[in-house]
C-alpha positions in Angstrom: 129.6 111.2 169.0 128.9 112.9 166.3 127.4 116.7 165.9 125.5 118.4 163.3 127.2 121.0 160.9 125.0 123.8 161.7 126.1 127.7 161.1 126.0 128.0 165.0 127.4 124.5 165.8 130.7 122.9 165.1 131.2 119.2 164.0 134.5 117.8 165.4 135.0 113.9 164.8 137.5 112.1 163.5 136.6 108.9 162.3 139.1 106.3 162.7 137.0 103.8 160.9 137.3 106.1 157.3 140.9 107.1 158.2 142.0 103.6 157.7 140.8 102.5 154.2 142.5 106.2 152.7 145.0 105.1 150.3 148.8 106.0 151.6 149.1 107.1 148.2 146.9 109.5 148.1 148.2 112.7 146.7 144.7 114.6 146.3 141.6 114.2 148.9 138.1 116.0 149.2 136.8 116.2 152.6 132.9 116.6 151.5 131.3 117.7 155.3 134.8 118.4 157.0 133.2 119.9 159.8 136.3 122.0 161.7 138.7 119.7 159.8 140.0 117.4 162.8 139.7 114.5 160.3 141.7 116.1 157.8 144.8 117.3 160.1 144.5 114.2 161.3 144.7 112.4 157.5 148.1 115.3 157.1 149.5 114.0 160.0 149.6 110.4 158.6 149.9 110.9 154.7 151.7 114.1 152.5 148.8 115.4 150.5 146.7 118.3 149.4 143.0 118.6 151.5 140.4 120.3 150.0 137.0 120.7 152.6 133.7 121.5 151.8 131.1 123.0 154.5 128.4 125.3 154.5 129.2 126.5 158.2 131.5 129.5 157.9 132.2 129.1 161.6 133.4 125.6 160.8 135.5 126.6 157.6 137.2 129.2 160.0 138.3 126.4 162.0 139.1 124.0 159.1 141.5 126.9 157.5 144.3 126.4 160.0 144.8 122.8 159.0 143.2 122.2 155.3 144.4 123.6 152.0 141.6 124.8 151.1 138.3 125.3 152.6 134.9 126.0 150.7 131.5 127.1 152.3 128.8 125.4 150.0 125.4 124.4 150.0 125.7 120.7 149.2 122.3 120.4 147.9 123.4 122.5 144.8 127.4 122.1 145.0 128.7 121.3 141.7 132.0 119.7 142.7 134.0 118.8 139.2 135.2 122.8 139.3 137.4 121.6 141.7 139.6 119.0 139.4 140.3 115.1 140.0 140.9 113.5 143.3 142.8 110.3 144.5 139.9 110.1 147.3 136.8 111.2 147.9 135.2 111.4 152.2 131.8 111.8 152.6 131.8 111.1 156.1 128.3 111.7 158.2 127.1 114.2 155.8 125.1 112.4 152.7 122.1 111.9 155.5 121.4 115.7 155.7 120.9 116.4 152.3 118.1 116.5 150.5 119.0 114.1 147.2 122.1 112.9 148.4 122.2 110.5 144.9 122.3 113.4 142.8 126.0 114.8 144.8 127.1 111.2 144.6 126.4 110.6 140.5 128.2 114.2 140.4 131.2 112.7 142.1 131.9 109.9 139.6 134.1 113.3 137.2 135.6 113.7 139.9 137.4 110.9 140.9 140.7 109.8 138.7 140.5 105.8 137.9 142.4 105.1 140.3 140.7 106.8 143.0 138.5 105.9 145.9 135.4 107.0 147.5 134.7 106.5 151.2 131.1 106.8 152.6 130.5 107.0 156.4 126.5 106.7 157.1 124.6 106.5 160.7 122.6 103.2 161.3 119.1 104.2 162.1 118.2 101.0 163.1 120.9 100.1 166.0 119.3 98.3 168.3 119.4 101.7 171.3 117.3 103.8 168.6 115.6 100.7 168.2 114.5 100.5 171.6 113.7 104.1 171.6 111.2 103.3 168.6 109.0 100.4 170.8 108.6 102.5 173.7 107.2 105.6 171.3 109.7 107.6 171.3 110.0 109.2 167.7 111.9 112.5 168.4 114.9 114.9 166.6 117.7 115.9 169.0 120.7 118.5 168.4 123.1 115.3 167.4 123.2 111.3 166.9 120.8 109.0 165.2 117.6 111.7 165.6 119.7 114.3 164.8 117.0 117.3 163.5 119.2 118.5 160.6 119.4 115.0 158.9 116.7 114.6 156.1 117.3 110.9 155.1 117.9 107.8 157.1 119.6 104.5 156.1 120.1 100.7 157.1 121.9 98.1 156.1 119.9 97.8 152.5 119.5 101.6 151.6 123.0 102.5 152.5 124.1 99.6 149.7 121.4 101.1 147.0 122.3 104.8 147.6 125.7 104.1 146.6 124.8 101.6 143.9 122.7 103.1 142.6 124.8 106.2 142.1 126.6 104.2 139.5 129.6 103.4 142.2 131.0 99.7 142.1 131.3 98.9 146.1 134.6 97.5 147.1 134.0 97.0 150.3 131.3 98.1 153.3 131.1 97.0 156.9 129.1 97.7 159.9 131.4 99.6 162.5 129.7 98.8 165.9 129.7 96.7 169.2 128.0 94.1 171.2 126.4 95.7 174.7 128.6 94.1 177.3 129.1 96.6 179.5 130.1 94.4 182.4 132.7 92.6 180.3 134.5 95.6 179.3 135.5 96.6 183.2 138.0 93.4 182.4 140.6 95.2 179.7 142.6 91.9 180.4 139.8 90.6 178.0 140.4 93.3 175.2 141.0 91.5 172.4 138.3 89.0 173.0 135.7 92.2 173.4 137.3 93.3 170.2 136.3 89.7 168.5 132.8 89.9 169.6 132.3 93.5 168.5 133.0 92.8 164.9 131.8 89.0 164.9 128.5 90.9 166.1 128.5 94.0 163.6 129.0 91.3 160.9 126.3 89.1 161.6 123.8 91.2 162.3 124.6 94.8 160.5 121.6 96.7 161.4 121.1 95.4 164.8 124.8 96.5 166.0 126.3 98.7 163.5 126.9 102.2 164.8 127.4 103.2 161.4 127.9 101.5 158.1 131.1 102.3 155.9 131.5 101.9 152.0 134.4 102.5 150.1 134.2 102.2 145.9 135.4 103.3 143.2 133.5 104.6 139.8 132.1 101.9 137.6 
């Protein structure tokens, strides 16, 4: 589902989950890891506003050009975001996990953000219950995308995805687990949809790192 930003590679996702909790009045946004910037034409087609992206994959900023305002090729580990004003929100989206101290980018992020603003996390769960699996039969490998993915240099559950942002100085407003329950013989039914639906997130709730696909925070500064 979701690729690495690599300078040969291309990350296209967009993620419905972090599309949603983007404030309608949101005049200003900073797409931190925009990949080819699918998520962002997607936000212009909803909402009038300004899109700045950040990669450091100029084959993915040549992509994100056609649809962004503004498209910056950084390395994040040493990107020094308040040169590029106030924001109403703030999308790190699948990108804090490959850096190396993502806590110091997130502290940086607090000038950046206007009072009213919002900052909206999106972070892999290493411990859904498939990589768990992989785990008890031995498998500990890095693949070119997913959980494993060989470019990510941090992994989170449940608890470290809560303290990363916390203790970034952040006050959480909200955070979920976006994920399912493995009924894969239930689903041929779609007259059962909205049940499925129910079960997902009753599932996601309850048991966060056993379901969650990936875990999604949105705050504001403290």
């Amino acid at each position: 589902m979701y690729l690495t930003s690599k300078i040969f590679m291309k990350y296209e996702a967009v993620n419905e989950s972090v599309i949603s909790y983007i404030p309608n009045t949101a005049q200003r946004i900073l797409d931190i890891g925009c990949g080819t910037g699918d998520l962002g034409r997607t936000i212009k087609s909803k909402i009038n506003c300004e899109i700045i992206g950040i990669t450091y994959s100029q084959l993915e900023a040549n992509h994100a050009a056609s649809y962004l305002n503004q498209v910056l090729v950084r390395d994040l580990n040493s990107f020094e975001p308040y040169k590029l004003g106030k924001f109403d929100c703030i999308i790190c989206s699948h990108i804090l996990e490959h850096l190396y101290q993502p806590e110091e980018l997130l502290t940086k992020l607090h000038e950046c953000l206007y009072p009213h603003g919002v900052l909206i996390i999106a972070l892999p769960n290493t411990l859904h219950y498939k990589q768990r699996l992989e785990f008890l039969k031995g498998n500990f490998k890095y693949t070119d995308g997913g959980l494993m993915d060989k470019t990510h240099f941090r992994f989170f559950d449940w608890d470290t995805a809560f303290d990363l942002v916390n203790n970034s100085g952040f006050q959480i407003i909200l955070r979920y687990a976006d994920g399912y329950l493995p009924m894969p013989l239930i689903r041929k039914f779609t007259f059962i949809n909205p049940l499925v639906s129910h079960l997902d997130k009753l599932a996601s709730a309850v048991m966060p790192e056993l379901f969650g696909v990936q875990f999604i925070i949105v705050a504001k500064s403290s």
